[in-house]
Each structure stands twice: as structure tokens, then as C-alpha cells.
C-alpha positions in Angstrom: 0.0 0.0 0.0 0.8 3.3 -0.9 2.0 5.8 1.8 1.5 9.9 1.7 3.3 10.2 5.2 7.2 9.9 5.5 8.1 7.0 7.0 10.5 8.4 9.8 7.7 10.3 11.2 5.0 7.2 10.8 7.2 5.6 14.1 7.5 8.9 15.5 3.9 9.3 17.3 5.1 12.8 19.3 6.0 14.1 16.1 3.1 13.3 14.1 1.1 14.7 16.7 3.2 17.9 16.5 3.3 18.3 12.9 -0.8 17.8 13.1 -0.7 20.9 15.6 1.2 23.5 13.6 -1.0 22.3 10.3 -4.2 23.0 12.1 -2.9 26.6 12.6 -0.9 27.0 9.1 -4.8 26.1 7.7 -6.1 28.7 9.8 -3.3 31.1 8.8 -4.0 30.6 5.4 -8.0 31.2 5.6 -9.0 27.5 4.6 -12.1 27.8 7.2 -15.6 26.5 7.7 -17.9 27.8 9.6 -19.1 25.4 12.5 -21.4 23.1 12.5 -23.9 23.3 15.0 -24.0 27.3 14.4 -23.9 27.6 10.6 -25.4 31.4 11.0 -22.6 32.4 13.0 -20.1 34.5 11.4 -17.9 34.7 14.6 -17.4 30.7 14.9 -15.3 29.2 12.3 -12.8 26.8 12.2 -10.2 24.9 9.3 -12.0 22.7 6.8 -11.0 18.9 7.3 -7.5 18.0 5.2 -4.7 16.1 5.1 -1.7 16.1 7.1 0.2 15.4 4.1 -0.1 15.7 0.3 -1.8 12.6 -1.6 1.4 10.7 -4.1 -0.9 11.3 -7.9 0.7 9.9 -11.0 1.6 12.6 -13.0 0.5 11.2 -16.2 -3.0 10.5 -15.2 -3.1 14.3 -13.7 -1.5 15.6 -16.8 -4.4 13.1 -18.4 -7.3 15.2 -16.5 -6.1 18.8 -17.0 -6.2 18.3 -20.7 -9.0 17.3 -21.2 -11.1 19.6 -19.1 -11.3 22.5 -21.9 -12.9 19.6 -24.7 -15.7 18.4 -21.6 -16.6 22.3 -21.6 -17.0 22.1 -25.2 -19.2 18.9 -24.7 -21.4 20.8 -22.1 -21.7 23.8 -24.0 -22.8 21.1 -27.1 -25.0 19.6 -25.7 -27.1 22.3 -23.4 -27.8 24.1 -26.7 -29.4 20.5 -28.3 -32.7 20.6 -27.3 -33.6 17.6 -28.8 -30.9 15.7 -27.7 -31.5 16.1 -23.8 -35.3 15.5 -24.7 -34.3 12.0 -25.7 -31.9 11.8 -23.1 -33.9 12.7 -19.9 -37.4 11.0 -21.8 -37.7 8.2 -18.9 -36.1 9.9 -16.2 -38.6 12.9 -16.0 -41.3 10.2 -16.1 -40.4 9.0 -12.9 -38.0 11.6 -11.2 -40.0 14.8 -9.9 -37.1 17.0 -9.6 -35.4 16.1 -12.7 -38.6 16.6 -14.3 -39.5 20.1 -12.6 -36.4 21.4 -14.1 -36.6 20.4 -17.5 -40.2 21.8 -17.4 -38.1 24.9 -16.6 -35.9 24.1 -19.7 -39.0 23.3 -22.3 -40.6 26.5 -21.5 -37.1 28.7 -22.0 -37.3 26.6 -25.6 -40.1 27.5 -26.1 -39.8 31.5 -25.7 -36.5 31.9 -26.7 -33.5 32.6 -24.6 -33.7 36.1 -23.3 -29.4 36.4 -22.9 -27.0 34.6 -25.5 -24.3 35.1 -23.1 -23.8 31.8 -21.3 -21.3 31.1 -18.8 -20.1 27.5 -17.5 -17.7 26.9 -14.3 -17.6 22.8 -14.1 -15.7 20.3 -12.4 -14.9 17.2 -13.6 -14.1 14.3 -11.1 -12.3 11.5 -11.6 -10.4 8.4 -9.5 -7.7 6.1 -10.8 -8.8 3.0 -11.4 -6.4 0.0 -10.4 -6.0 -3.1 -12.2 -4.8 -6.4 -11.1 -1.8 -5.7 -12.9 -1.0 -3.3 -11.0 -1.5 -0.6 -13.6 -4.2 2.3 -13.1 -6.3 4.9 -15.5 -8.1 7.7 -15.4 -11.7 7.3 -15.0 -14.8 10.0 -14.8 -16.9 9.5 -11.5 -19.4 12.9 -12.9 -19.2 16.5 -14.1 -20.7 19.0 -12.3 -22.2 21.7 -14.1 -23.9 23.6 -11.2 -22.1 24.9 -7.6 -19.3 23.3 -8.2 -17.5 24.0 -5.2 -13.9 24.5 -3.3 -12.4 26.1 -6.1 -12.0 29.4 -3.2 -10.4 26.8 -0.4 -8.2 24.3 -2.9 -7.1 27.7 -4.1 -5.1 28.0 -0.2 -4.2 24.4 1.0 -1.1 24.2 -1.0 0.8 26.7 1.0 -0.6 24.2 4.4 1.2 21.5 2.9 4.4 23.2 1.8 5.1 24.7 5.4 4.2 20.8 6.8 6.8 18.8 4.6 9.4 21.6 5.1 8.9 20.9 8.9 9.4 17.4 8.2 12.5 17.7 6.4 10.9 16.7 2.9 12.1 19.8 1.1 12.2 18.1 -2.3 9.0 17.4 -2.2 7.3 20.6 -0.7 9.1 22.0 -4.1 6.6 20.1 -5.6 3.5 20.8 -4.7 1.6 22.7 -7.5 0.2 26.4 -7.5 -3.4 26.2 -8.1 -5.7 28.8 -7.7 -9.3 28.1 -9.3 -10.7 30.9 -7.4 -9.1 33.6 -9.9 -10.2 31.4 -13.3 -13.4 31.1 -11.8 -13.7 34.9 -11.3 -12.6 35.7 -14.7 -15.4 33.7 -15.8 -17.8 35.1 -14.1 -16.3 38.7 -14.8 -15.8 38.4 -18.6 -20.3 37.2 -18.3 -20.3 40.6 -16.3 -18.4 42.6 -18.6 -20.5 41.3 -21.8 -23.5 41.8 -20.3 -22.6 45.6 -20.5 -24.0 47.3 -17.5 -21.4 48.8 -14.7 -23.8 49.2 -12.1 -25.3 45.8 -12.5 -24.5 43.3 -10.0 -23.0 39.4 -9.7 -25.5 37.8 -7.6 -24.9 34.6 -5.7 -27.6 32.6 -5.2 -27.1 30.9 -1.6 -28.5 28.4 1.2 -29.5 29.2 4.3 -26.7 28.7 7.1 -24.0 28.4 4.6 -21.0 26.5 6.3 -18.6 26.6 3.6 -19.0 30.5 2.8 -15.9 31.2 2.9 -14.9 29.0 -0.7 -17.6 31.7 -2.2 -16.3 34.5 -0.2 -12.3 34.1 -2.6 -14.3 34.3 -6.1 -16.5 37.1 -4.5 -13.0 38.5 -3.3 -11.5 38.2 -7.0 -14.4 39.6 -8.6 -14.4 42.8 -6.1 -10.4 43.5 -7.1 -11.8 43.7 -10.2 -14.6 46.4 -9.0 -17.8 43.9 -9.6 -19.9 44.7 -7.2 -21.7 41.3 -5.7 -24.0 40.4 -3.5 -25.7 37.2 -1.7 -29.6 35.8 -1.8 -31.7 33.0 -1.4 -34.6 31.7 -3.2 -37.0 33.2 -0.6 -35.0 37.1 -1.1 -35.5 36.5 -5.2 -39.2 35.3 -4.5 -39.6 38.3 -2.2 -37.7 41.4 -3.7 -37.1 40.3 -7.3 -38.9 41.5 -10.6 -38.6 41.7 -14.3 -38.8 44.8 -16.3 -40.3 45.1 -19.6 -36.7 44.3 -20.8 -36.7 41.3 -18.9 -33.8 42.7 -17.1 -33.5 40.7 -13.3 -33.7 43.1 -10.2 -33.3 41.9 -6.6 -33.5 44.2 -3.7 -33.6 47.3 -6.3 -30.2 46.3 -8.0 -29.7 44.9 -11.9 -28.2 41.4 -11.3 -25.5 41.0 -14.5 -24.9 37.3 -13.3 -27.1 34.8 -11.4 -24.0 32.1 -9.8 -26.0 29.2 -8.5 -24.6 27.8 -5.6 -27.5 26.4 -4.3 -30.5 24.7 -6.3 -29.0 21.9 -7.0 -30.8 19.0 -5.0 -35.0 18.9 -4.4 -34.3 20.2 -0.1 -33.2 23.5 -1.9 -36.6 24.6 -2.7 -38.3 25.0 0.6 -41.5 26.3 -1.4 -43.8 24.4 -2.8 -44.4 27.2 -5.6 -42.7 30.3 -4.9 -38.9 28.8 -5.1 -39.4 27.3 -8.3 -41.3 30.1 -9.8 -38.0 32.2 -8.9 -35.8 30.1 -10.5 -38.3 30.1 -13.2 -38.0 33.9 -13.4 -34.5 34.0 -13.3 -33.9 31.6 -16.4 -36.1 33.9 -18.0 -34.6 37.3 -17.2 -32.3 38.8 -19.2 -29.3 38.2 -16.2 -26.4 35.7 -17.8 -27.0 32.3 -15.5 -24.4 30.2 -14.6 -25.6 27.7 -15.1 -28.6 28.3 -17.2 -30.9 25.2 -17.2 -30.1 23.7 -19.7 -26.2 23.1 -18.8 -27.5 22.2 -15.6 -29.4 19.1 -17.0 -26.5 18.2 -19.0 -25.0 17.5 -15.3 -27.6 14.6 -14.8 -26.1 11.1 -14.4 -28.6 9.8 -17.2 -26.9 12.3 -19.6 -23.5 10.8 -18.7 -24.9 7.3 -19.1 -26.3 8.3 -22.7 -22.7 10.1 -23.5 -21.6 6.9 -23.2 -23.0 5.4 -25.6 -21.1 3.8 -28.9 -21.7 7.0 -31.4 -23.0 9.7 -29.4 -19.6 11.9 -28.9 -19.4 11.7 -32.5 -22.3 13.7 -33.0 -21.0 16.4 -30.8 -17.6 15.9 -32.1 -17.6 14.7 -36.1 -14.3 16.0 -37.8 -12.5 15.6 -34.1 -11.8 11.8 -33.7 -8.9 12.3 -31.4 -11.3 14.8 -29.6 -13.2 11.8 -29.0 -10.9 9.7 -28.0 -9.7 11.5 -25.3 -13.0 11.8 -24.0 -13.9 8.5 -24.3 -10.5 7.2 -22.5 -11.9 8.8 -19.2 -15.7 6.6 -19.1 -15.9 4.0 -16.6 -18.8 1.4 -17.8 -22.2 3.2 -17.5 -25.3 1.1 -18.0 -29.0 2.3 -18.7 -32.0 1.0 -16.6 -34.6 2.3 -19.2 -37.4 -0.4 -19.7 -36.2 -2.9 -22.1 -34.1 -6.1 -22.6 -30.9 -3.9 -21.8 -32.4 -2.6 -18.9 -33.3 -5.4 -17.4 -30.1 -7.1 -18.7 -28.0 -4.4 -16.8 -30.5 -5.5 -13.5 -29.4 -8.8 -14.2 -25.6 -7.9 -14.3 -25.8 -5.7 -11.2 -27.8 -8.6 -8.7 -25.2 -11.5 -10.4 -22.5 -8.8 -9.1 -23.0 -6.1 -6.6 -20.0 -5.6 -5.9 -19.0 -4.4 -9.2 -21.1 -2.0 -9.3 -22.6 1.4 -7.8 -26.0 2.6 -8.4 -26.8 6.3 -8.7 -29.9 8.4 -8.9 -30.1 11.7 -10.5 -28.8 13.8 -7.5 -25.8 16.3 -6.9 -23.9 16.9 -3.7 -22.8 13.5 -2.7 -23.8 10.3 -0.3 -26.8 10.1 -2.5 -25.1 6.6 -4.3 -26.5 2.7 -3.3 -23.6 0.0 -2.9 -23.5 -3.3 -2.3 -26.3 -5.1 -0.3 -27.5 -1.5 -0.3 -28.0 -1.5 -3.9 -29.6 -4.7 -4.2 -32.2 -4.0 -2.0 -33.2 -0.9 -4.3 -32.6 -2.7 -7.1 -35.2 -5.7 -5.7 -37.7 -3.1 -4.9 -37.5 -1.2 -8.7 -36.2 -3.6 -10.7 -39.9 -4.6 -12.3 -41.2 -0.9 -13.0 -40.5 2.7 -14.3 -39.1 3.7 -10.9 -35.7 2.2 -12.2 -35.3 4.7 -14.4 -34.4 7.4 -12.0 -31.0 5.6 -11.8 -28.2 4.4 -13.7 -25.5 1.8 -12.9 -21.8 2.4 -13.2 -19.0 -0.1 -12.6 -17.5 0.6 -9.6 -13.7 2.3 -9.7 -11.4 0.6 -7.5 -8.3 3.1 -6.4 -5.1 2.4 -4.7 -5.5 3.4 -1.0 -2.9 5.3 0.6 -2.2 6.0 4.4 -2.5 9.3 5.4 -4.1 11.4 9.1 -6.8 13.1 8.4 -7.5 16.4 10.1 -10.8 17.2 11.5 -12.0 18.7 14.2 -12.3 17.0 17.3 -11.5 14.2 15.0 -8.9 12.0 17.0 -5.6 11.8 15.4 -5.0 8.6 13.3 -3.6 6.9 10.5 -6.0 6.1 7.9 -6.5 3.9 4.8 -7.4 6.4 2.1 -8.9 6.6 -1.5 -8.8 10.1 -3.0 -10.9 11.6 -6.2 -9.8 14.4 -8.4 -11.5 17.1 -10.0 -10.7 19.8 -12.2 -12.3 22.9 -13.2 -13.2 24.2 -16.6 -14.6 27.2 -17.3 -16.3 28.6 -20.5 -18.1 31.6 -21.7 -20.2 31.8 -25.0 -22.0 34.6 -26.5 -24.6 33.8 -29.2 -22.0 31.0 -31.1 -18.5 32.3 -30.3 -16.7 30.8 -27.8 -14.6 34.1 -25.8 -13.3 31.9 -23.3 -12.6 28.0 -22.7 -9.8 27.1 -19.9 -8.9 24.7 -17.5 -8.4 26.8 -14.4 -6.9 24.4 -11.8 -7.9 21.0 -9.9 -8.9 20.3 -6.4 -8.1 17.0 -4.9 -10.2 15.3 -2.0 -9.2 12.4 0.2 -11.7 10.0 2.6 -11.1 7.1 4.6 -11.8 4.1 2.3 -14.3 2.9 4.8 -16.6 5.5 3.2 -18.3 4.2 -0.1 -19.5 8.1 -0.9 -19.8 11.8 0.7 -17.5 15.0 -0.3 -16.4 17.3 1.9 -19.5 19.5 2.6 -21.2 15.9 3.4 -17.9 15.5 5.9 -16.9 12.2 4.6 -14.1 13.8 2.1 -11.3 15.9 3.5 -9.1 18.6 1.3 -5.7 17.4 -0.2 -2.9 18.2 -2.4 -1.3 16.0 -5.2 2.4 15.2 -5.2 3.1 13.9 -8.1 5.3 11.3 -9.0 
């Protein structure tokens, strides 16, 4: 088994414990913070956001791998959110049986249908990935989802590699506290966002975030606000209920909230069915905005594209060829990166891929058309959902996947109040993309940094805002 932590201060327990000390300070130094959990409201309680004692050993190819293909998976996105017809087919048996799936593309159909009020669009994704392991020995890169809407710790990755530099140089590993990379998604994020603002031409017009109640992990929004306000873009913060409350169309259709132009909706929130507390008026607000004249990030439609069914159809023998037909090695690239995705539409290959995942559960993870993690069915977990849906439409709210199997690596952990220990690890990368489009030029396409996140392997699913996942570093080897 791989190890992340230097084997003369593995024996050494005092120093371990030491080294843990001063990084729990360095984090706090450096701003990576969370608010606390039992007092989310609070902005006088804070405290680190869980990470690693030490950076996570990545292969460089397999990074190098990731990061270049991030700017052709914007591409795909942008493709695909502006085929109508192709996410009609796509999502056909999923909004059948998935409510909130099916809300939002009744969102989608009705912006079709009138015509999109803004043809500036503006994409911030992460891709994530884990290497898969093979008996051999050897390992590839492998795509566990994109996310296309709140894609989040660009603002925190952006800080943890100065944690880990000052930790190895403490434990006399100066060559490789050399090597950990500068990465600062925060910034490409912001230019994103900023070159939407700029395009949509008004100076007094405002970036508006649109935010959860009791927000522990503010302060990863609070470094793109930051980025955006050096460059003199105003922003503010709202939820659903302030939109519903305070915000209005004009004949224009341009989007005011509290009395202020909003240039740029950022959706950080609105990405899972607990996000609309209102039966009616949180969905008629996002309904609003998607039809104001304000540039959305995401609009609708890219934030379908995000759905697992999507990526199950993507994979698909022909379909990147559609989106892609003069770019074989486009393709390719792309197509390197897909585990094995199976449909559960109704059918002999739905019910074949039933078949496959009760023969094998262990092979396999099933996932339903959710974002934000711990939402996934494993094992004797899966077969029980699988028992109770395999026979009706309900099946098609999920998709299967083969199951990635990464090399674990020891490493501590750091959380709060979190006793200190070495762990058995499995870590998942993501990168961010980011794109803006207005009318059919693409002004910007870039791959703006990576984030990487590290969980005991006891945990079969959960990020970091679910507080399975913890933030890391690669070292690459």
C-alpha cells in the first residue's frame, strides 16, 4: 500500500502529533475555514476545513491526463445544453419518474419555447475523476461525474497548497514541498464570471450569488467574490425566498433583486430537491430568473446536462461523434476517461443491466439523479433498491456504473475534534473548466486548476460539505 506520510515520522507518534498541531494553525493562517457546524449562521465561529496532514502521491500522467481534457468536456457541455432535442431524448424516462429532474426540465421546455432572453452563457464545471487500479497493477483515469452547477472548493483548494508546503518543510521533505503545485481556481473562476459581467454591458449591474440558508462553507464563495471585487464587480448574496420576495422583471426582462440589476445569477445552491423549501414560490424564482435577461451560470439547460442519465447516454457507442464529427482524437480523449455506465430504461438492456448488477454487486454502484454526494447505493444497499425497482418505471431514475477501485494510501486526516489517526485512504480528483459563450463564439474555454479530496476508504460516498471527504494536495510522482 501506498504511503502519503514519510516513514521516519510514521514511528515517531510525538512528532506526528506535533506536525498535526502547527498544520491546524498553518490552515487557519492561510484562511482554509468552515464555519461550524452546530452554528452555521454564525459568522464569529469558524474553524479549518478537514485535510490532510500530508499531500496525496498522484501519478503525474493520469493528472496531466485530467487537466487536458477539461477544456474539450466544456466544449461537450456547452454542445449539448444548446441541443434541445438531444436532452429531450436523453432525460425521456427519467422525467417520467423523477420529480425533480422533471421540474427542471419543465423549466428548460418553457425557455425553448420562448427563446433565450441572454446569449451570453457562462459555464464553471468540475470534472471528477479516481484512478482506477487493475490487477496488474497498472491504473487509468476514469470519470466518477461533471458537475455543471455549484461546483464547489475552487475558493479553499485555491489555499491548501501553502498548508502543505510549510508541513513537509517541517518534516524535512524539502524536495517534495518543491513540488507541490500552484493552483488557484478561485481567480479562473472569477474571470469567468467577470468576462459574463463585462458582456452583459452594464457597470452598475450586480453578480448575484444565489445561496442556502446557514452556509457552512461560505468562505470557498467568499475568494471568487473577493476576485471579482479587485476587479470592481460589485456582488451580493440571496436565497430563493430574497429572489421570490424582492425580485422582478422589467419590460426588458432585465432581473432586479432588492432594487439592484443582477448582471450574473452564480447558483450555488438549487442543485438538489431540499433546496426549494417552497412548494411554488422557489421554483417560480428560478423560473423567473432563467427567463430574465441576467447571464445564469448555469442556465438550465447546462444544468441538466449535469444529470447522471446524460452521462450514461454520452456513453454510448456513437453519441460523442455527433457532438464531435471531424474531431476523432477529440473523441478519444473523451472517451478514455468513461468507466462502464449502463441504462435502466425499460427494455431487454435494462433489465439485462438488472441482471448484471444482482449477479455482481459488488461491481457496481447505483446512482440516482442527484448532486452533492452520499446520495449513491452500494452493495447489499443497492440490491435492495434494485429488488424493490427492478420490475417498474421507478428504475429509471437511476443508472448503474462499474464501480472504480483506487489504490489506497495512508495518510491522518484532520478534523475537528477528529482524534488523530492513521487512515486507509482513497482520494478523487476534479478539475475545473470554465467557458463563456455569447450567441455561437466561444470568448473563453480554460482549465483553471484542480482540487483534490481524500476520505477514509471505509466511506463508499460523501464530499467534503457531506464531511466524509477531506481537502488534499497531489504530489506527483
Amino acid at each position: 500500500m501506498a504511503n502519503a506520510i514519510p516513514e521516519k515520522i510514521r514511528m515517531n507518534t510525538t512528532l506526528l502529533e506535533n506536525l498535526a498541531e502547527v498544520a491546524k494553525d498553518a490552515a487557519l493562517l492561510k484562511g482554509v475555514l468552515m464555519r461550524i457546524q452546530e452554528t452555521p449562521n454564525s459568522s464569529e465561529l469558524v474553524t479549518y476545513a478537514p485535510f490532510t496532514l500530508f499531500p496525496t502521491p498522484v501519478p503525474e500522467a493520469a493528472f496531466s491526463q485530467a487537466l487536458a481534457v477539461q477544456t474539450h468536456f466544456n466544449t461537450l457541455v456547452d454542445k449539448i445544453s444548446q441541443d434541445a432535442e438531444f436532452l429531450q431524448d436523453a432525460l425521456a424516462s427519467t422525467i417520467e419518474v423523477d420529480d425533480f429532474t422533471a421540474r427542471l426540465f419543465k423549466i428548460h421546455q418553457q425557455i425553448v419555447k420562448e427563446g433565450t432572453s441572454q446569449s451570453v452563457v457562462c459555464g464553471l464545471n468540475r470534472s471528477d475523476y479516481m484512478l482506477d487500479q487493475a490487477e496488474d497493477g497498472s491504473s487509468s483515469l476514469k470519470q466518477i461525474e461533471i458537475n455543471t452547477i455549484a461546483a464547489s472548493f475552487g475558493g479553499l483548494s485555491s489555499h491548501t497548497p501553502d498548508v502543505h508546503r510549510h508541513i513537509l518543510q517541517l518534516a524535512g521533505q524539502l524536495e517534495q514541498s518543491e513540488r507541490i503545485l500552484d493552483n488557484n481556481p478561485a481567480a479562473g473562476l472569477a474571470r469567468a464570471v467577470a468576462k459574463a459581467w463585462e458582456l452583459y454591458g452594464s457597470e452598475k449591474a450586480v453578480v448575484m450569488f444565489l445561496v442556502e440558508e446557514g452556509q457552512r462553507n461560505i468562505f470557498d464563495h467568499r475568494y471568487v467574490e473577493k476576485e471579482l471585487w479587485n476587479r470592481n464587480i460589485a456582488t451580493m448574496r440571496r436565497r430563493f425566498d430574497d429572489v421570490s420576495k424582492t425580485g422582478s422583471m422589467d419590460r426588458d426582462k432585465r432581473l432586479f433583486v432588492d432594487g439592484q440589476e443582477v448582471a450574473v445569477v452564480y447558483f450555488r445552491n438549487g442543485y438538489m430537491p431540499q433546496n426549494y423549501n417552497s412548494e411554488k414560490q422557489d421554483w417560480d424564482a428560478r423560473l423567473m430568473m432563467e427567463r430574465s435577461l441576467a447571464v445564469k451560470c448555469p442556465d438550465i439547460s447546462t444544468h441538466l446536462v449535469g444529470t447522471k442519465k446524460v452521462q450514461q447516454v454520452l456513453a454510448t457507442p456513437g453519441v460523442l461523434e455527433k457532438f464531435f464529427p471531424h474531431q476523432p482524437q477529440v473523441v478519444d480523449q473523451i472517451r478514455a476517461t468513461f468507466a462502464g455506465l449502463y441504462t435502466l430504461d425499460m427494455g431487454p438492456e435494462g433489465d439485462q443491466t438488472v441482471a448484471m448488477a444482482l449477479a455482481a454487486p459488488d461491481r457496481f454502484v447505483l446512482k440516482p439523479q442527484r448532486e452533492g454526494g452520499g446520495n449513491n447505493f452500494y452493495g447489499s444497499e443497492m440490491c435492495e433498491v434494485l429488488q424493490e425497482v427492478k420490475d417498474g418505471t421507478e428504475r429509471t431514475a437511476y443508472i448503474l456504473m462499474d464501480k472504480i477501485h483506487p489504490a489506497p494510501v495512508q495518510n491522518v486526516l484532520l478534523r475537528r475534534d477528529a482524534p488523530l489517526q492513521i487512515s486507509t485512504c482513497l482520494s478523487e480528483l476534479g478539475v475545473f473548466g470554465t467557458y463563456v459563450r455569447k450567441g455561437e463564439d466561444m470568448v473563453l474555454n480554460e482549465c483553471v486548476g484542480h482540487l483534490l479530496r481524500t476520505k477514509s476508504s471505509e466511506h463508499s460516498d460523501g464530499g467534503v460539505a457531506s464531511g466524509v471527504a477531506v481537502l488534499d494536495n497531489p504530489l506527483l510522482f
